[in-house]
C-alpha positions as CSV (number, residue, x, y, z in Angstrom):
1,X,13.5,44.5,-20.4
2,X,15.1,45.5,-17.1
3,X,12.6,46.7,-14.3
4,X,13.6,49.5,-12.1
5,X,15.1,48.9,-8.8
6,X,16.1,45.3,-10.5
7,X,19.5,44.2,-9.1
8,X,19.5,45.1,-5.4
9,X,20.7,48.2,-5.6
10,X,18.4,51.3,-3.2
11,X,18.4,54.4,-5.9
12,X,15.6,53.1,-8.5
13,X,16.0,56.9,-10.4
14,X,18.9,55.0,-11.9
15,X,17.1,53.2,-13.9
16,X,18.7,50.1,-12.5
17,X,20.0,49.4,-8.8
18,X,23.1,52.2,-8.2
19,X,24.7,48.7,-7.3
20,X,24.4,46.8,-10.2
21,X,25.1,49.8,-12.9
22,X,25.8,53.0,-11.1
23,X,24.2,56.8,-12.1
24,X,26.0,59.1,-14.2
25,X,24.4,57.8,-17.6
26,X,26.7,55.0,-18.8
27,X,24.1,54.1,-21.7
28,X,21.0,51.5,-21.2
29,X,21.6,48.6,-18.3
30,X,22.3,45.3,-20.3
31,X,22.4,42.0,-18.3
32,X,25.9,40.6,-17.9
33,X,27.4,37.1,-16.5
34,X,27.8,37.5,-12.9
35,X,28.7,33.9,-11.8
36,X,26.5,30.4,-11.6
37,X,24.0,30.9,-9.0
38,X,24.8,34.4,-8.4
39,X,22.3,36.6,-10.9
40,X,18.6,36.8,-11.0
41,X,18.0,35.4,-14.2
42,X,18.5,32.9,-16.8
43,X,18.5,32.6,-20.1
44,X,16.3,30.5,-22.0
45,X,16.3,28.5,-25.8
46,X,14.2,28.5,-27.8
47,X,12.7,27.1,-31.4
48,X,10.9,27.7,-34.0
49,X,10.0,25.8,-37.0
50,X,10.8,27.8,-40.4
51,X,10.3,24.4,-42.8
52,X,12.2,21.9,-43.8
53,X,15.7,22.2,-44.7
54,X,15.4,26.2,-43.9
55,X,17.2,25.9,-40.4
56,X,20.4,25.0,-38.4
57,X,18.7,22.6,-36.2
58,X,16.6,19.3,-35.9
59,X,15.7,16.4,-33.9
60,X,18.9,14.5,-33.6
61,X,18.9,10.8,-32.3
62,X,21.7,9.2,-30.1
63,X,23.6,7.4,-32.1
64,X,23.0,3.2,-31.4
65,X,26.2,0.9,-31.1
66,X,29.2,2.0,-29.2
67,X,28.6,0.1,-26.1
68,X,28.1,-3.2,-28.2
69,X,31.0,-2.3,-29.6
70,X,32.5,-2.2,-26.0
71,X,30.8,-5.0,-24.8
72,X,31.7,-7.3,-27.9
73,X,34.9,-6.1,-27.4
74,X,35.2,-7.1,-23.9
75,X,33.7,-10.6,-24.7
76,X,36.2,-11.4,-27.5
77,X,38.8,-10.7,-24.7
78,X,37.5,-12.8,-22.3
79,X,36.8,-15.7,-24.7
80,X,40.5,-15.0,-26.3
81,X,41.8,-15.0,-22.5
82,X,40.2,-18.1,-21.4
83,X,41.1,-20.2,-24.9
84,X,45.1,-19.6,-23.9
85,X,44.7,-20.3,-20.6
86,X,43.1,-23.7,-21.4
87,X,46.0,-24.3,-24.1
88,X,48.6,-23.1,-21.4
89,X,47.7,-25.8,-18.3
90,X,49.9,-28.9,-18.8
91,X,48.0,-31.9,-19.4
92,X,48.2,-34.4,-17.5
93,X,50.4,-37.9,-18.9
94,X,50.4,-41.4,-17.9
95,X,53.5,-43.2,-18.5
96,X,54.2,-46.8,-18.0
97,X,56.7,-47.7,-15.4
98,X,59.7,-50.2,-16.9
99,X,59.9,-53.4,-16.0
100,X,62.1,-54.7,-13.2
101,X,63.2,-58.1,-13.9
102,X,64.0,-60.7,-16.8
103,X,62.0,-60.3,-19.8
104,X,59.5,-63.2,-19.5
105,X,57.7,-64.7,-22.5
106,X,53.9,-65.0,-22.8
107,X,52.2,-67.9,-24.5
């Protein structure tokens, strides 16, 4: 529950800091969102275990496989890449320079 004097306020006959929920009897102080880093408390999870298959929630692991998707991916690419690269770069040809002069006859 809610301490008196909790919430900064000076008047604890309130029943909660005059601040934080004012007098005049508004009903029972409940604790509201005041802003990240603002309020005095946090709330807190919890579990229990009820037996199996009688709750909402279990262990859950990650699931294994989406970054060697991604990195098979990204290797197929670069392997794809670097096969039409290699097919793109002219080889290289020799060719025979013609002859300049009579034809000559080898025995």
């Amino acid at each position: 529950g809610v301490a008196a004097g909790v919430g900064g306020g000076a008047d604890a006959s309130c029943g909660c800091g005059a601040a934080a929920c004012g007098c005049g009897g508004g009903g029972p102080p409940s604790m509201g969102f005041v802003g990240y880093g603002l309020g005095s408390y946090t709330t807190q999870t919890s579990y229990r275990y009820v037996g199996f298959g009688a709750g909402e929630f279990d262990y859950v692991a990650p699931r294994p496989g989406f970054p060697w998707l991604l990195v098979l991916g990204l290797v197929a690419l670069i392997v794809v890449i670097i096969v039409v690269i290699i097919l793109l770069i002219p080889g290289t040809t020799t060719t025979t320079p013609a002859p300049t002069g009579p034809p000559s006859t080898c025995r």
